[in-house]
LUMLUMDREN-2810 file (N, C-alpha, C; in Angstrom, 1 decimal):
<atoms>
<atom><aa>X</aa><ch>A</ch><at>N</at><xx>-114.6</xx><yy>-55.0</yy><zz>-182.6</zz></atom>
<atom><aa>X</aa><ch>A</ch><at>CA</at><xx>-114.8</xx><yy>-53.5</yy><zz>-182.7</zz></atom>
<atom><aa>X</aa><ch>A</ch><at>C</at><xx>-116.2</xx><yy>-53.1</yy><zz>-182.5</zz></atom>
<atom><aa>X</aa><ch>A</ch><at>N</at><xx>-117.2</xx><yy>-54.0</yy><zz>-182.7</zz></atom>
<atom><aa>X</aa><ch>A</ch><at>CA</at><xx>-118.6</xx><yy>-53.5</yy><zz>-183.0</zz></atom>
<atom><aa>X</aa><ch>A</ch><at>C</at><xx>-119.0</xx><yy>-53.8</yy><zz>-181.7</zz></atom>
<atom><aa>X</aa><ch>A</ch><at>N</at><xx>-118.8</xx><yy>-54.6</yy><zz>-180.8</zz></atom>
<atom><aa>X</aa><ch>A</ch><at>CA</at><xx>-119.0</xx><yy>-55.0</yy><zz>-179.4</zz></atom>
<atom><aa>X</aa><ch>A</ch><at>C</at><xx>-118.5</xx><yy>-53.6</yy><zz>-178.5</zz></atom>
<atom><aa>X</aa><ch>A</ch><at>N</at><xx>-117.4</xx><yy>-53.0</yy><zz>-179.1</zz></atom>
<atom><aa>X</aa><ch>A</ch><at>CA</at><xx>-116.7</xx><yy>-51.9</yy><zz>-178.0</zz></atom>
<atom><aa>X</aa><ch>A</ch><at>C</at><xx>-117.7</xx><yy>-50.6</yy><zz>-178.5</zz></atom>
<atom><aa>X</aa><ch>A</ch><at>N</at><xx>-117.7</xx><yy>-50.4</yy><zz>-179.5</zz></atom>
<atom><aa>X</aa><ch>A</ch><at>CA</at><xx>-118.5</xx><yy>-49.3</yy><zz>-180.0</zz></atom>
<atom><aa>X</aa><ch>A</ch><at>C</at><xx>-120.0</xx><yy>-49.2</yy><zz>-179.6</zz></atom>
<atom><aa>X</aa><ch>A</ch><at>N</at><xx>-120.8</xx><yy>-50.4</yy><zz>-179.7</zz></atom>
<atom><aa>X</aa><ch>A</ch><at>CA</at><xx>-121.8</xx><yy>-50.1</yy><zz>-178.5</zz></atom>
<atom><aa>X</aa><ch>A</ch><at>C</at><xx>-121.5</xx><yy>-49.9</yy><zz>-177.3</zz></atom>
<atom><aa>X</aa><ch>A</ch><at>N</at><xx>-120.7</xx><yy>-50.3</yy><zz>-176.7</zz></atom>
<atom><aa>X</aa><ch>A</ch><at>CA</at><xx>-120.4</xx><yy>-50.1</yy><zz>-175.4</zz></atom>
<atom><aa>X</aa><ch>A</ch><at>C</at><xx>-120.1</xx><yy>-48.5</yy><zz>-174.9</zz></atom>
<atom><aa>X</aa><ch>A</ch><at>N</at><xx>-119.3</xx><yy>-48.5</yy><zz>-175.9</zz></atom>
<atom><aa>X</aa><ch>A</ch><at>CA</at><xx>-118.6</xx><yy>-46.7</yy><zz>-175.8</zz></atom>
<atom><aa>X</aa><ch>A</ch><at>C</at><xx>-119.5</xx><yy>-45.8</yy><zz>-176.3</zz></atom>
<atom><aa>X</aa><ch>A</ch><at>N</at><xx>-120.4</xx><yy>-45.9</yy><zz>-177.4</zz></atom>
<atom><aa>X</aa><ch>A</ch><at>CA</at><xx>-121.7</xx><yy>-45.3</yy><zz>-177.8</zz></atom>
<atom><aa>X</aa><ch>A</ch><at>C</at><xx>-122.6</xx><yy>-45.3</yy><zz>-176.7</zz></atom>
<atom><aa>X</aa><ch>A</ch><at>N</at><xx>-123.1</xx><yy>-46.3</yy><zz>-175.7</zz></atom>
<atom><aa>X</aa><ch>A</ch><at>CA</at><xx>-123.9</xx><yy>-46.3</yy><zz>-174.9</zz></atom>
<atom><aa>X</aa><ch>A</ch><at>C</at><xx>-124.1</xx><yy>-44.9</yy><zz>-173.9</zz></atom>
<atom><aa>X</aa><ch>A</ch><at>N</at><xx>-122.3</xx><yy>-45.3</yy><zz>-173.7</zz></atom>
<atom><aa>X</aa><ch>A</ch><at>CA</at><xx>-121.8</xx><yy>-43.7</yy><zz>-172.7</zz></atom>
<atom><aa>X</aa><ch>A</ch><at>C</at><xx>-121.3</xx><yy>-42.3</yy><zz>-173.1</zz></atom>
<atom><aa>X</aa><ch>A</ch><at>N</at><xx>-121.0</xx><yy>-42.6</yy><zz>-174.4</zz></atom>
<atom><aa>X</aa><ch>A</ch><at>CA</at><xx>-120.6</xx><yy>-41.0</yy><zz>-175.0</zz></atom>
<atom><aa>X</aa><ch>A</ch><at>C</at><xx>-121.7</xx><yy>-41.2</yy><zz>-176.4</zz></atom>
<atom><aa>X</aa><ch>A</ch><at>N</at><xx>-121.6</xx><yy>-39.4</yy><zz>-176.5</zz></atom>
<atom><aa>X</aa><ch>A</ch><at>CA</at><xx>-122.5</xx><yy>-39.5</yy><zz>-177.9</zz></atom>
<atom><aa>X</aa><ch>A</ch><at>C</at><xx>-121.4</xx><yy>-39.6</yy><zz>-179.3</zz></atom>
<atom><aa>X</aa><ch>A</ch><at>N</at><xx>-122.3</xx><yy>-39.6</yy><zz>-179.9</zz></atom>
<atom><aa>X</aa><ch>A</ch><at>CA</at><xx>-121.5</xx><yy>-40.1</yy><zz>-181.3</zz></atom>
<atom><aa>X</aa><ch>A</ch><at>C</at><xx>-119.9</xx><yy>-38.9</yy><zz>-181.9</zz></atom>
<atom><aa>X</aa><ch>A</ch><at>N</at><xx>-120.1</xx><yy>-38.0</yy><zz>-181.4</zz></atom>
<atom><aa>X</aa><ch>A</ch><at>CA</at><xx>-119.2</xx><yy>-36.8</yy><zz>-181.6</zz></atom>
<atom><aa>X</aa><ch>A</ch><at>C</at><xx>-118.2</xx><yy>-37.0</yy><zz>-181.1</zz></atom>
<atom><aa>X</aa><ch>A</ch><at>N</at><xx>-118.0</xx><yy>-38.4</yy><zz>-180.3</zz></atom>
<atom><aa>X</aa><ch>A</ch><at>CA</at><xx>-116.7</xx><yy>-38.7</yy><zz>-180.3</zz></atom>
<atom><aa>X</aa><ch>A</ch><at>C</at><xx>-116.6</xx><yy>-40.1</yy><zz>-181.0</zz></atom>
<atom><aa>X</aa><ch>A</ch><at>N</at><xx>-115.1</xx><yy>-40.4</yy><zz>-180.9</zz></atom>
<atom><aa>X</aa><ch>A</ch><at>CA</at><xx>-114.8</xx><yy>-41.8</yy><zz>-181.8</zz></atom>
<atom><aa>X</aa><ch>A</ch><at>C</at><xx>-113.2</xx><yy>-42.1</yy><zz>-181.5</zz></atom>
<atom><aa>X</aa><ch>A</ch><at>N</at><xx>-113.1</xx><yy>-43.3</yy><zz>-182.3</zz></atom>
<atom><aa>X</aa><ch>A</ch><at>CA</at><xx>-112.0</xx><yy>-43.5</yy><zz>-182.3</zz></atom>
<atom><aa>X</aa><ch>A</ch><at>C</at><xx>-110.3</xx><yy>-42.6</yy><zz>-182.0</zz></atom>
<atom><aa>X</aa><ch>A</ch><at>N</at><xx>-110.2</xx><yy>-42.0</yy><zz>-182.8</zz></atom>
<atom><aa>X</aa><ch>A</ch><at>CA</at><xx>-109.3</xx><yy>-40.5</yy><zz>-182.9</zz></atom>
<atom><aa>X</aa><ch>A</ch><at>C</at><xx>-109.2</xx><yy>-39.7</yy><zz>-181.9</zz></atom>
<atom><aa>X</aa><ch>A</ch><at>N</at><xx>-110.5</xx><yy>-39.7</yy><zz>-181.2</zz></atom>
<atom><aa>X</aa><ch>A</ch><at>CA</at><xx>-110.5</xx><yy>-39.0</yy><zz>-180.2</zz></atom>
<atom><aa>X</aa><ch>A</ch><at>C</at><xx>-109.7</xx><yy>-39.9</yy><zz>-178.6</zz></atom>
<atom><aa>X</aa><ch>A</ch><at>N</at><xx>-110.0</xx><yy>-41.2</yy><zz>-178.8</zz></atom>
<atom><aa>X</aa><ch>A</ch><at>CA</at><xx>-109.0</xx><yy>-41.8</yy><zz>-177.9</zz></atom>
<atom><aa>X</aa><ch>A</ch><at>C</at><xx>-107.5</xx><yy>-41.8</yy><zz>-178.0</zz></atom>
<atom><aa>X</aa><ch>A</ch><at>N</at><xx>-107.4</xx><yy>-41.7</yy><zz>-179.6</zz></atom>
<atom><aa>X</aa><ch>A</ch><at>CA</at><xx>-106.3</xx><yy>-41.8</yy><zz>-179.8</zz></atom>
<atom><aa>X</aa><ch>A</ch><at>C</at><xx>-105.2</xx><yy>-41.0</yy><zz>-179.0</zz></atom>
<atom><aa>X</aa><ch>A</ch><at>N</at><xx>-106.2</xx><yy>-39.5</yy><zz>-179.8</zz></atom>
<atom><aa>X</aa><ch>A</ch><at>CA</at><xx>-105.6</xx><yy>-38.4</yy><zz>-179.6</zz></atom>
<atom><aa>X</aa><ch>A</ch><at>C</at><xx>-105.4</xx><yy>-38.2</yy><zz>-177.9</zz></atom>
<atom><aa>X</aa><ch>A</ch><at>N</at><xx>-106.2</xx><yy>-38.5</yy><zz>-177.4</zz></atom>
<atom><aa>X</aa><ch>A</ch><at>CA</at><xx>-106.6</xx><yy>-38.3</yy><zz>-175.8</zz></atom>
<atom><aa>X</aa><ch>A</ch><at>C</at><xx>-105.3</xx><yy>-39.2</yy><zz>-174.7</zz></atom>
<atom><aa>X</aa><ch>A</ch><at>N</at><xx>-105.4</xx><yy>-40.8</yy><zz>-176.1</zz></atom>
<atom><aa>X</aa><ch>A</ch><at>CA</at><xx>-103.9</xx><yy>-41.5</yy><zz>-174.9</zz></atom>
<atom><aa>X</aa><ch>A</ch><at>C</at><xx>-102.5</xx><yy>-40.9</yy><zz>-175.5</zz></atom>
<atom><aa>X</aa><ch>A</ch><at>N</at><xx>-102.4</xx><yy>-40.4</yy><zz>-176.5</zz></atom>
<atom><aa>X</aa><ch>A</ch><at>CA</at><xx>-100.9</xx><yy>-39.8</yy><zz>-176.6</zz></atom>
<atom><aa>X</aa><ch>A</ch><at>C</at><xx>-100.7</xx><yy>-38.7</yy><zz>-176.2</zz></atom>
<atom><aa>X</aa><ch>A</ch><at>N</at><xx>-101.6</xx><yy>-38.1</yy><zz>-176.3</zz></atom>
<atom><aa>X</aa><ch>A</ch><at>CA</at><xx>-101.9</xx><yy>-36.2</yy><zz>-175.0</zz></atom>
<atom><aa>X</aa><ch>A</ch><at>C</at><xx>-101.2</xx><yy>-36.8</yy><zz>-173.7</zz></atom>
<atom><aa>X</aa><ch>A</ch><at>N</at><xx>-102.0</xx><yy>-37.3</yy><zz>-173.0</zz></atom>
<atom><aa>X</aa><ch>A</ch><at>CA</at><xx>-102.1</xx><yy>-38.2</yy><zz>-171.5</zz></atom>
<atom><aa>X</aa><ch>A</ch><at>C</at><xx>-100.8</xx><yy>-38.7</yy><zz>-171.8</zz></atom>
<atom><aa>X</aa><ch>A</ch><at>N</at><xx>-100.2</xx><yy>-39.7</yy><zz>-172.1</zz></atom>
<atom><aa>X</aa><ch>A</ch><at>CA</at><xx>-99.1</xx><yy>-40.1</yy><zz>-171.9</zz></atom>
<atom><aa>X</aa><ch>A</ch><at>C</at><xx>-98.2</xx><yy>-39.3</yy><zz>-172.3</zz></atom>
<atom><aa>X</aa><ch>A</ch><at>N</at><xx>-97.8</xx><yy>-38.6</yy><zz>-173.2</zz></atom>
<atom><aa>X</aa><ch>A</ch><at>CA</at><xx>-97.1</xx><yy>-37.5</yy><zz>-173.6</zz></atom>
<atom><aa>X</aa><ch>A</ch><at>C</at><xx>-96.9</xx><yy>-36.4</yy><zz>-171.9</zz></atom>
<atom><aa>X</aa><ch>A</ch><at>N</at><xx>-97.8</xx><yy>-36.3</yy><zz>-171.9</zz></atom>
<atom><aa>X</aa><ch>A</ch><at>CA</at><xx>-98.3</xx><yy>-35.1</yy><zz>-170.5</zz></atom>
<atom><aa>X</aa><ch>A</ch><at>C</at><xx>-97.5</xx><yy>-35.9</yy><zz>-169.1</zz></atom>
<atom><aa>X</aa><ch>A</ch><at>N</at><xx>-97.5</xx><yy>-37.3</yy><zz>-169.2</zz></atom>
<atom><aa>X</aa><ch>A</ch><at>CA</at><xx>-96.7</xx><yy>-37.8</yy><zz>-167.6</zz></atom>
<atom><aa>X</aa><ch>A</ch><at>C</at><xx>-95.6</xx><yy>-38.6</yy><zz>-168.1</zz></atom>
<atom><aa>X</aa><ch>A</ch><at>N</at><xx>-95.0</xx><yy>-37.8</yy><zz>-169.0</zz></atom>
<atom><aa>X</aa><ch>A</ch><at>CA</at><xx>-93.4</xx><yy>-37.9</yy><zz>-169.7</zz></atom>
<atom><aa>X</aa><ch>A</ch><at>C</at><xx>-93.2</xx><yy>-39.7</yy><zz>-169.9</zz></atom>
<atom><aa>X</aa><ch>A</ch><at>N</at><xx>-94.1</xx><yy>-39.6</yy><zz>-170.3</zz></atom>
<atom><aa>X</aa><ch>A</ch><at>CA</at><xx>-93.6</xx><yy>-41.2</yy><zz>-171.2</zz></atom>
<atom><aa>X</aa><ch>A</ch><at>C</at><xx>-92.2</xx><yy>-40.9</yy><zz>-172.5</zz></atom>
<atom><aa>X</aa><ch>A</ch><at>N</at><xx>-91.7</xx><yy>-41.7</yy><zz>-172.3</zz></atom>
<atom><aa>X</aa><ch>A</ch><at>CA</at><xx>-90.7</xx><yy>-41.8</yy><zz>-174.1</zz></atom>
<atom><aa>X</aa><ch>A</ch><at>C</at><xx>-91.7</xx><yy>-41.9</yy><zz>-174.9</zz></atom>
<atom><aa>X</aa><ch>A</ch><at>N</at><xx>-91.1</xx><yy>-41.3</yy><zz>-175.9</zz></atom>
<atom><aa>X</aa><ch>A</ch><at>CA</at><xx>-91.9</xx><yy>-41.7</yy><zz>-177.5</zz></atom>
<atom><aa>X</aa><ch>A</ch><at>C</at><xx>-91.8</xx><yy>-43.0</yy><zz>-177.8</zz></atom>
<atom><aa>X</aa><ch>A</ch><at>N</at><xx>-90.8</xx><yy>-43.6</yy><zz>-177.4</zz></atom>
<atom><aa>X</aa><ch>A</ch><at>CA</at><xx>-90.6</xx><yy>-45.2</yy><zz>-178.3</zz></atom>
<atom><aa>X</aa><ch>A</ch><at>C</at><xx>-92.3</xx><yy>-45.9</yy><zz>-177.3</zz></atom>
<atom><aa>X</aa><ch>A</ch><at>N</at><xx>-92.0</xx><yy>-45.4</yy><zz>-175.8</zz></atom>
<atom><aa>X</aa><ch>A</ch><at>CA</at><xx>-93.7</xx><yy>-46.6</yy><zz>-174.9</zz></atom>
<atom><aa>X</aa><ch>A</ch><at>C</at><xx>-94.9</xx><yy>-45.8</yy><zz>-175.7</zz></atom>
<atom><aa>X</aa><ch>A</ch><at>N</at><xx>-94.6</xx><yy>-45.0</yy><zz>-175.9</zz></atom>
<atom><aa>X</aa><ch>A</ch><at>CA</at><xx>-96.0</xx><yy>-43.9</yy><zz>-176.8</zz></atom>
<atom><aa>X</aa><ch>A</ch><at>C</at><xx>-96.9</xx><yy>-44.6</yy><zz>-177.9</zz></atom>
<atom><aa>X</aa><ch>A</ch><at>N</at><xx>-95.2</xx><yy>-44.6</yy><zz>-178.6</zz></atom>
<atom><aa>X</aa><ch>A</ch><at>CA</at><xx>-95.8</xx><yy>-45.7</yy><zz>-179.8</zz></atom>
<atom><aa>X</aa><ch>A</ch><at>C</at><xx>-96.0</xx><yy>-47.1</yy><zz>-179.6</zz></atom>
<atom><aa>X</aa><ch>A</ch><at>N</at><xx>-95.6</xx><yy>-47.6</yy><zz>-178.8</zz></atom>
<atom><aa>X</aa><ch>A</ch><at>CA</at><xx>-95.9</xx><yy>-49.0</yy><zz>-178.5</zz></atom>
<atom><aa>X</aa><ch>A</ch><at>C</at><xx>-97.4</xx><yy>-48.9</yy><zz>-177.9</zz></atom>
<atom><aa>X</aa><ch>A</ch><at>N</at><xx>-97.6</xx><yy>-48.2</yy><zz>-176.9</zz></atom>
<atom><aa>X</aa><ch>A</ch><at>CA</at><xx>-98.7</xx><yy>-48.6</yy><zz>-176.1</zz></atom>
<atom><aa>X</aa><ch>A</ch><at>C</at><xx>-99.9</xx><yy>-48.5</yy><zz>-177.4</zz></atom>
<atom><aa>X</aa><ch>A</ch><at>N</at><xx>-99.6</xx><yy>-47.4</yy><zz>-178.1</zz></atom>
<atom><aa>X</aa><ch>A</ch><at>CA</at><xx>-100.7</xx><yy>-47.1</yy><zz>-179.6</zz></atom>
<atom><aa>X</aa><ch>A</ch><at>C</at><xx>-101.0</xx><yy>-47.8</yy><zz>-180.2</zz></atom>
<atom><aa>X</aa><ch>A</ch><at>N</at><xx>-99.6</xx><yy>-48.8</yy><zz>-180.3</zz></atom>
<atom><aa>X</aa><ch>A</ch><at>CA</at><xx>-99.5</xx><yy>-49.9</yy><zz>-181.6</zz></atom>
<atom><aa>X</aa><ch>A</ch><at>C</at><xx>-99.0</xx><yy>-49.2</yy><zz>-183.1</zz></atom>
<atom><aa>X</aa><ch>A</ch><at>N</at><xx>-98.6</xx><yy>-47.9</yy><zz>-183.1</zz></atom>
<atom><aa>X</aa><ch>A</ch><at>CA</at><xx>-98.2</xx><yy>-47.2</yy><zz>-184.3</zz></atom>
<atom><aa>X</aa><ch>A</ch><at>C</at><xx>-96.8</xx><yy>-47.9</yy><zz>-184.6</zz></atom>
<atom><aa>X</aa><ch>A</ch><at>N</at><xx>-96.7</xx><yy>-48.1</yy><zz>-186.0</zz></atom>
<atom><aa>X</aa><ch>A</ch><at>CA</at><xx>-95.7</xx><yy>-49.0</yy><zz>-186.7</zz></atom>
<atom><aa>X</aa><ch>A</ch><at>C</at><xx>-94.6</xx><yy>-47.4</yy><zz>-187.0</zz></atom>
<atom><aa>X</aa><ch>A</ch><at>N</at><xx>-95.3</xx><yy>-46.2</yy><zz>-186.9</zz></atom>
<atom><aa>X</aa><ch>A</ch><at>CA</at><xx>-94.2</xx><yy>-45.1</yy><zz>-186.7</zz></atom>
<atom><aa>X</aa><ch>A</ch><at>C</at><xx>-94.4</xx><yy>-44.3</yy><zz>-186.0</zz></atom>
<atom><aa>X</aa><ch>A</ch><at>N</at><xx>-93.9</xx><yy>-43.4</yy><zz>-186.3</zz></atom>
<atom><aa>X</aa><ch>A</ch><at>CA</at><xx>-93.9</xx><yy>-41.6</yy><zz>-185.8</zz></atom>
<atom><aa>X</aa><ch>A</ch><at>C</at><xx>-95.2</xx><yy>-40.8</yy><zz>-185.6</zz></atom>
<atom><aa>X</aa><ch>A</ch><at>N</at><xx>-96.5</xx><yy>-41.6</yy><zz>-186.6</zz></atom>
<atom><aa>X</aa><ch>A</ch><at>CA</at><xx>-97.8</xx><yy>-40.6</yy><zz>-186.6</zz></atom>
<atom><aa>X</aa><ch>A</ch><at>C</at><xx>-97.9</xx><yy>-40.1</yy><zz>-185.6</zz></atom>
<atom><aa>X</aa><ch>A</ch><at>N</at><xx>-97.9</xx><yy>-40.9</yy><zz>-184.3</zz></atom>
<atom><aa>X</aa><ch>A</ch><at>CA</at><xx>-98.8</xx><yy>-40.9</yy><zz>-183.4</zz></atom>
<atom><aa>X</aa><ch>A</ch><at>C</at><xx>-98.4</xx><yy>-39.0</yy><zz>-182.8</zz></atom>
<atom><aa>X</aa><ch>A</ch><at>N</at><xx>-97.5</xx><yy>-38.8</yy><zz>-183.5</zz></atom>
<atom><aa>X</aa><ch>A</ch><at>CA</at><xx>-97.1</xx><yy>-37.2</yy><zz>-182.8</zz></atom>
<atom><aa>X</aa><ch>A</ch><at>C</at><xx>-98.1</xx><yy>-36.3</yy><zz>-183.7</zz></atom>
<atom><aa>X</aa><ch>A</ch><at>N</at><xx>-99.3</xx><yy>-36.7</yy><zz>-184.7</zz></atom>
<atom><aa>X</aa><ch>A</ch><at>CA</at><xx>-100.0</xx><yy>-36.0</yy><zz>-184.9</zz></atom>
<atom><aa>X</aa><ch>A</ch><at>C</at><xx>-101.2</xx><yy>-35.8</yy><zz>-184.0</zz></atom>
<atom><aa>X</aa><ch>A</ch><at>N</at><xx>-101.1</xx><yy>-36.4</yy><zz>-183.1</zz></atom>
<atom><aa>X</aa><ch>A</ch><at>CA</at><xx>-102.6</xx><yy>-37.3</yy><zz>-182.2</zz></atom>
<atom><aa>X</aa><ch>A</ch><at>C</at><xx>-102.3</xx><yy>-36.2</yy><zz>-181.5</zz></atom>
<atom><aa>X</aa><ch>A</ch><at>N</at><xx>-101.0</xx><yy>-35.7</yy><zz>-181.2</zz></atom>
<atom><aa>X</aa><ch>A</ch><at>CA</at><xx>-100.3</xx><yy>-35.0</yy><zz>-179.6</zz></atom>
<atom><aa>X</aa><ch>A</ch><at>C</at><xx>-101.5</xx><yy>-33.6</yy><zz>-179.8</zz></atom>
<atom><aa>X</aa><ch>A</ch><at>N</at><xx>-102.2</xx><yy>-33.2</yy><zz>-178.4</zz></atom>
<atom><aa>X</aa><ch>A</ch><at>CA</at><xx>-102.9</xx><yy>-32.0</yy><zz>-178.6</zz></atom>
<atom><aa>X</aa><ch>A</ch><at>C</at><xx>-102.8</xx><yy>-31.2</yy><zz>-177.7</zz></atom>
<atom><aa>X</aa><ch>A</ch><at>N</at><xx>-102.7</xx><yy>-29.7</yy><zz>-178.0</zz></atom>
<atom><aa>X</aa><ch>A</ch><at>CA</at><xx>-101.8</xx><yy>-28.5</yy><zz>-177.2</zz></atom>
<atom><aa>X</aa><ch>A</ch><at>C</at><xx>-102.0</xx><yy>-28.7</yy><zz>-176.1</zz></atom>
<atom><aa>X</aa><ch>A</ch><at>N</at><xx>-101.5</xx><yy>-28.6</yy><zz>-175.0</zz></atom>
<atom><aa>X</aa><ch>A</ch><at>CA</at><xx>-101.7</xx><yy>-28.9</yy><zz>-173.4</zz></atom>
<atom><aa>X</aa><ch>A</ch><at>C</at><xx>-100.7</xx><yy>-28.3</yy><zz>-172.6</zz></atom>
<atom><aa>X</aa><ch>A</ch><at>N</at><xx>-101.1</xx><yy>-27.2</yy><zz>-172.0</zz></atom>
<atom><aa>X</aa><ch>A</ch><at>CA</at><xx>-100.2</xx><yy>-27.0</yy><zz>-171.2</zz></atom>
<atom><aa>X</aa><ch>A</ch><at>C</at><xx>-99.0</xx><yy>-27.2</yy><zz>-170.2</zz></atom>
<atom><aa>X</aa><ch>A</ch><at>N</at><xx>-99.7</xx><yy>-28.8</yy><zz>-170.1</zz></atom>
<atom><aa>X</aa><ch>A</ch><at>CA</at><xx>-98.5</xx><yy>-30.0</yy><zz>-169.2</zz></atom>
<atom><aa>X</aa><ch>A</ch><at>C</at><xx>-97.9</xx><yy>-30.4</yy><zz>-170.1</zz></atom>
<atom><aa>X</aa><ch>A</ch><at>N</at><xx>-97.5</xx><yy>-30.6</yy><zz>-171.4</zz></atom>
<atom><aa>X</aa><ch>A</ch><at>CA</at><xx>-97.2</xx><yy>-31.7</yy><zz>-172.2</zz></atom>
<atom><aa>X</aa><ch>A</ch><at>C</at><xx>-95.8</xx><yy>-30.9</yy><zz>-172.8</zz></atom>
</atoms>
């Protein structure tokens, strides 16, 4: 994890993080009609959270 976070720190400023990918790959996948069950898998969510990540989008 500490290896990726310099990495991703390098190129974004710190105002983003984790959460924010989260929220960014279930937006995105949500948005090019994935199922919920590939949603959660692709996430690794053991349930349903990941429908809190989902963020308003007009495509979605």
């Amino acid at each position: 994890r500490s290896w990726f976070d310099g990495k991703f720190f390098a190129l974004l400023d710190r105002s983003f993080g984790g959460h924010s990918l989260r929220a960014g790959g279930a937006t995105f996948y949500a948005s090019i009609g994935l199922s919920e069950d590939i949603i959660q898998a692709l996430g690794r969510w053991s349930s349903a959270s990941w429908k809190i990540y989902i963020r308003d989008n007009p495509t979605v």
